[in-house]
Legacy VTK file of the C-alpha trace (Angstrom):
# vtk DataFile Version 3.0
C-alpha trace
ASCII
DATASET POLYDATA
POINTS 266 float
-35.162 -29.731 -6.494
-31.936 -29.096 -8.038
-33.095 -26.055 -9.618
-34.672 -24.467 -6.269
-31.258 -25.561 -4.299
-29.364 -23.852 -7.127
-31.775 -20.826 -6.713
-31.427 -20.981 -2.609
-27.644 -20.611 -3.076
-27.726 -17.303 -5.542
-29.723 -15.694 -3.475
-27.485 -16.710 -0.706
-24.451 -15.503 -2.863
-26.520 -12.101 -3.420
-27.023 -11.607 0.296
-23.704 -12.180 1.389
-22.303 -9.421 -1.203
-25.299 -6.992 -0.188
-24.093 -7.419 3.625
-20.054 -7.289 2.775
-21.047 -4.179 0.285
-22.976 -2.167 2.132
-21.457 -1.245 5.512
-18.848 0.567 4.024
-20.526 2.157 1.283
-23.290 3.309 4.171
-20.915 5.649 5.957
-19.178 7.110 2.453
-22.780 8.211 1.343
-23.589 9.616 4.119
-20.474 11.778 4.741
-20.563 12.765 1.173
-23.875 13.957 1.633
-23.643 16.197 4.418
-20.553 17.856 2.653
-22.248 18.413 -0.205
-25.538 19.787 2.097
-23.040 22.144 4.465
-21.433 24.014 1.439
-24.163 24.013 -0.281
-26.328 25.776 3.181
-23.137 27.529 3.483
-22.013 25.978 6.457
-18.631 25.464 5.564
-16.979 27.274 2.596
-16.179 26.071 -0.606
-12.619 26.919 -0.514
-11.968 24.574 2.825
-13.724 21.685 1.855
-15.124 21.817 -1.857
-18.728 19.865 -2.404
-17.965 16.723 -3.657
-20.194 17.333 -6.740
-17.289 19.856 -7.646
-14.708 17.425 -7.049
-16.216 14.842 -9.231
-16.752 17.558 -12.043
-13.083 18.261 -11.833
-12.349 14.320 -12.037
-14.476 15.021 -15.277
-13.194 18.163 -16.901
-9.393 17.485 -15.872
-9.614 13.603 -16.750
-6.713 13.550 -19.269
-4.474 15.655 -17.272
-5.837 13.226 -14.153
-5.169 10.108 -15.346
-2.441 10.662 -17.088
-0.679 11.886 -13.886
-2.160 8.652 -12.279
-0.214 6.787 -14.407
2.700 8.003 -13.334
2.272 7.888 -9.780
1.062 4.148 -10.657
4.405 3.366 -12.464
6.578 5.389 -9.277
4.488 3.312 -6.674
4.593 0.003 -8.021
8.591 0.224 -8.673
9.249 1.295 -4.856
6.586 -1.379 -3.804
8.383 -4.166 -5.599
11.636 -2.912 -4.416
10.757 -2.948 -1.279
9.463 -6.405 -1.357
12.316 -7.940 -2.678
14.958 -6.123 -1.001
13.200 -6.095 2.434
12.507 -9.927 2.554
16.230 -10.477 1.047
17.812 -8.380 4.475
15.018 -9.816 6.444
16.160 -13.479 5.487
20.381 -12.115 5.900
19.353 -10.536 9.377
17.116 -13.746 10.680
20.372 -15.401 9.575
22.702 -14.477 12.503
21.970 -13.503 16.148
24.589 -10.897 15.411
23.982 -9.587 12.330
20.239 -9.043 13.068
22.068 -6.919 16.390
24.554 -5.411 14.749
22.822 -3.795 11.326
18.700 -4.398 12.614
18.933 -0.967 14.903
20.106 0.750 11.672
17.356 -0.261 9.508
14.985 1.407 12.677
16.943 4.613 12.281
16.189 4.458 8.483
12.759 4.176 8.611
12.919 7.086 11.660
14.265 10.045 8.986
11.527 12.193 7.580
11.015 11.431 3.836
10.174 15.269 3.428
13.853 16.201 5.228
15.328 13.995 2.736
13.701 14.514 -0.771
15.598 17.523 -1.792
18.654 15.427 -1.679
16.732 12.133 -3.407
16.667 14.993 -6.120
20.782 15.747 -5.704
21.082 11.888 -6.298
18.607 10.800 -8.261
17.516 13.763 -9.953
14.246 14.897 -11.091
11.537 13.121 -12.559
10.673 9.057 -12.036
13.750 7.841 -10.345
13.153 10.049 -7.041
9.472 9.387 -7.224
11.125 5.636 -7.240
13.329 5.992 -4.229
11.086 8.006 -2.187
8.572 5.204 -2.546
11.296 2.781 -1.621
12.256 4.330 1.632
8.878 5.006 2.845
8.008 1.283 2.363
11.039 -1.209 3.009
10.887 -1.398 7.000
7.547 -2.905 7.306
8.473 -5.596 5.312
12.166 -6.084 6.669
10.089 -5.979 10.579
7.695 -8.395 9.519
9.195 -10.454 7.342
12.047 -10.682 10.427
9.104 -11.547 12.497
7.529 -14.307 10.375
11.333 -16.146 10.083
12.172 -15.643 14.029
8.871 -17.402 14.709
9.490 -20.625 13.223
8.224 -23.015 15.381
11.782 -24.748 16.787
10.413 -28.276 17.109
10.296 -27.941 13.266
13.354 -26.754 13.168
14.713 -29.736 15.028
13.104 -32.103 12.613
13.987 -30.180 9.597
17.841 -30.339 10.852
17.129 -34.597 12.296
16.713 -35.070 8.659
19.358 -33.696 7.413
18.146 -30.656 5.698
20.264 -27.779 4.803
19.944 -24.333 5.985
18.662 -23.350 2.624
16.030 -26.172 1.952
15.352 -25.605 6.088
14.494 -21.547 4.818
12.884 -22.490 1.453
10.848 -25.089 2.643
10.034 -24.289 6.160
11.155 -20.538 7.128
9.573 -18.724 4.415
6.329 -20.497 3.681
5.645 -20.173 7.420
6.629 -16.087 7.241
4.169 -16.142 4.601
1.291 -14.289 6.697
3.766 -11.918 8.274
5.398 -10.805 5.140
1.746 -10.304 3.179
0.776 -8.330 6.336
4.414 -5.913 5.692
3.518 -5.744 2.307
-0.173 -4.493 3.227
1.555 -1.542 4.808
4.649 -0.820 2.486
1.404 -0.256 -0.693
0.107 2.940 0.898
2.792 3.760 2.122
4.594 3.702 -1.217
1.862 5.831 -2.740
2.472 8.380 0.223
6.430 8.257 -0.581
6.074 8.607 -4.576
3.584 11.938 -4.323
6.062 12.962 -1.424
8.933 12.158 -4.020
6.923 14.118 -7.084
6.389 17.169 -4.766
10.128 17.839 -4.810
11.362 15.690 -7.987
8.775 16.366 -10.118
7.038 13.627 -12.622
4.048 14.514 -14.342
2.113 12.899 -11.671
-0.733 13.518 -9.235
2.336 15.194 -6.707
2.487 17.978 -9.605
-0.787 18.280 -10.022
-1.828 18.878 -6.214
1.253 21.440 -6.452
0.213 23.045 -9.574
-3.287 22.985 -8.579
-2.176 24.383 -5.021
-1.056 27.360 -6.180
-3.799 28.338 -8.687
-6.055 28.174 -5.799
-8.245 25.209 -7.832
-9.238 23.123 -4.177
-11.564 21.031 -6.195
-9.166 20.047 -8.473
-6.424 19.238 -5.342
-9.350 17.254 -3.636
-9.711 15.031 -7.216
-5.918 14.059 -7.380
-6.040 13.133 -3.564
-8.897 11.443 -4.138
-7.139 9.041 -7.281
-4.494 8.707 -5.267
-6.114 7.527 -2.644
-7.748 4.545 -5.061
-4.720 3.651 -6.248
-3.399 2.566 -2.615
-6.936 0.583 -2.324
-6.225 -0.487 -5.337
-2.904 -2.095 -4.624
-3.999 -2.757 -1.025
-6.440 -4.878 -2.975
-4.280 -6.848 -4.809
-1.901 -7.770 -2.273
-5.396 -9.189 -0.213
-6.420 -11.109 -3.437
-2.645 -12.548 -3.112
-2.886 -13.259 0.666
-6.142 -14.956 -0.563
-4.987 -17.449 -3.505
-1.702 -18.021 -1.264
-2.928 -18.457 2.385
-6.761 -19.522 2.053
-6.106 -23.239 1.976
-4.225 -23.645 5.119
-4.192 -20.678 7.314
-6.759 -19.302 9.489
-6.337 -16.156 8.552
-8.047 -16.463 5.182
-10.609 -19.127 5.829
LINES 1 267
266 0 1 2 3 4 5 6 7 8 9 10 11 12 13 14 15 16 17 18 19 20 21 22 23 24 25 26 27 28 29 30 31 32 33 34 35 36 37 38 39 40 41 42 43 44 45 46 47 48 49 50 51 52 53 54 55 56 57 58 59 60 61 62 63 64 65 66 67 68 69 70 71 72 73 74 75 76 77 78 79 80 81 82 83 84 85 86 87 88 89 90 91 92 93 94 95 96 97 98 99 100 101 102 103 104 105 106 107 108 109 110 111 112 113 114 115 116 117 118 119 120 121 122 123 124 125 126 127 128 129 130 131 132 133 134 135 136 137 138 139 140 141 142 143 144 145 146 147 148 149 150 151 152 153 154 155 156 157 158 159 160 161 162 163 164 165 166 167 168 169 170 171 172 173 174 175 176 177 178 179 180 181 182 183 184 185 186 187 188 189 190 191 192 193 194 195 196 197 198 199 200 201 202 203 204 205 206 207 208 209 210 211 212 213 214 215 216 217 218 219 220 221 222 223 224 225 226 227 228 229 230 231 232 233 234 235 236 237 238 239 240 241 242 243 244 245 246 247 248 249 250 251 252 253 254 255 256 257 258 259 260 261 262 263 264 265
């Protein structure tokens, strides 16, 4: 019995991945597919949209000079994304702080996030200068507000009858915020953080376009200009894994941090 119950619940297990797998894969295939049938009918020309068996050749033939750009787009992404973590949560927690600070400097932080990265990299490049450090900053500024607006949102929605009780016994504002404010931002601030990782790929190859880096923004310029589509298609296409990728590892976090007591993750 214990062996057929042990069976029952594999099979279970196998199902359940089958049914989460598939829906999304369905679509991909099929898309992929018909691109690769309409170039190859010539219903749409190779130089618009190249057939993805090109593209994947190109991942192939160009995989050292791929990944190796990757990697640097990696290291440029997950330096903005961790600044912008840290420093947006530490002005979200200053700005839920005070009535009037969060009115005096929050409209600023709006018209930050409201300048064009591309109007601005040419001078990241004046102040940083070229290479990593204004793949860095452009990653930064793309993906600090959405944590500073959600992170805000999760501390202004403490519940205030816990706030009461907090304060009846005698807390201080600082065990009140590490004990209370944050851990009930939690969800909020994971949910900024799901935004600021593709958005700080976006901002690093917007960053490499201008600054340089060895990265995939090179590449895609490089690649541009020698008229190799297939080859710009491949580097769009690894960047675009590496914000799943991250995007994926901040839901694993959200996971192993919320899945025990919020709703969200049960």
């Amino acid at each position: 019995m214990e062996h057929q119950s042990t069976a029952t619940q594999e099979r279970s297990r196998w199902r359940t991945a089958v049914a989460s797998f598939l829906p999304p894969v369905l679509p991909l295939v099929v898309v992929l597919a018909s691109i690769e049938a309409a170039v190859q009918f010539g219903l749409i020309a190779p130089y618009i949209i190249p057939p993805p068996s090109r593209i994947f050749a190109s991942i192939r033939d160009d995989r050292v000079e791929l990944f190796s750009a990757m990697l640097n787009t990696s290291i440029a992404s997950l330096v903005g994304f961790v600044l912008s973590m840290v420093i947006g949560v530490v002005l979200a927690v200053v700005l839920a702080s005070s009535a009037w600070i969060q009115r005096a400097f929050y409209p600023y932080a709006i018209f930050f996030q409201t300048v064009p990265i591309v109007a601005i990299a040419p001078l990241l490049v004046i102040w940083f200068g070229y290479g990593m450090p204004t793949a860095v900053a452009s990653a930064f500024i793309v993906s600090v507000f959405p944590v500073i607006a959600n992170a805000l949102a999760g501390l202004l929605s403490t519940d205030p009858a816990l706030r009461d009780l907090f304060r009846l016994y005698g807390a201080t504002p600082t065990a009140t915020l590490l004990k209370l404010r944050l851990p009930g931002a939690l969800p909020n601030i994971l949910t900024g953080l799901r935004i600021a990782g593709g958005l700080a790929v976006i901002g690093a190859i917007v960053g490499e376009f201008i600054g340089g880096n060895g990265s995939l923004g090179d590449v895609i310029t490089s690649a541009l200009t020698q008229q190799k589509n297939a080859k710009v298609f491949a580097a769009v296409l690894l960047a675009s894994l590496l914000g799943l990728a991250l995007f994926g590892l901040i839901n694993l976090v959200s996971r192993l941090a919320l899945r025990h007591w919020h709703a969200s993750e049960r």
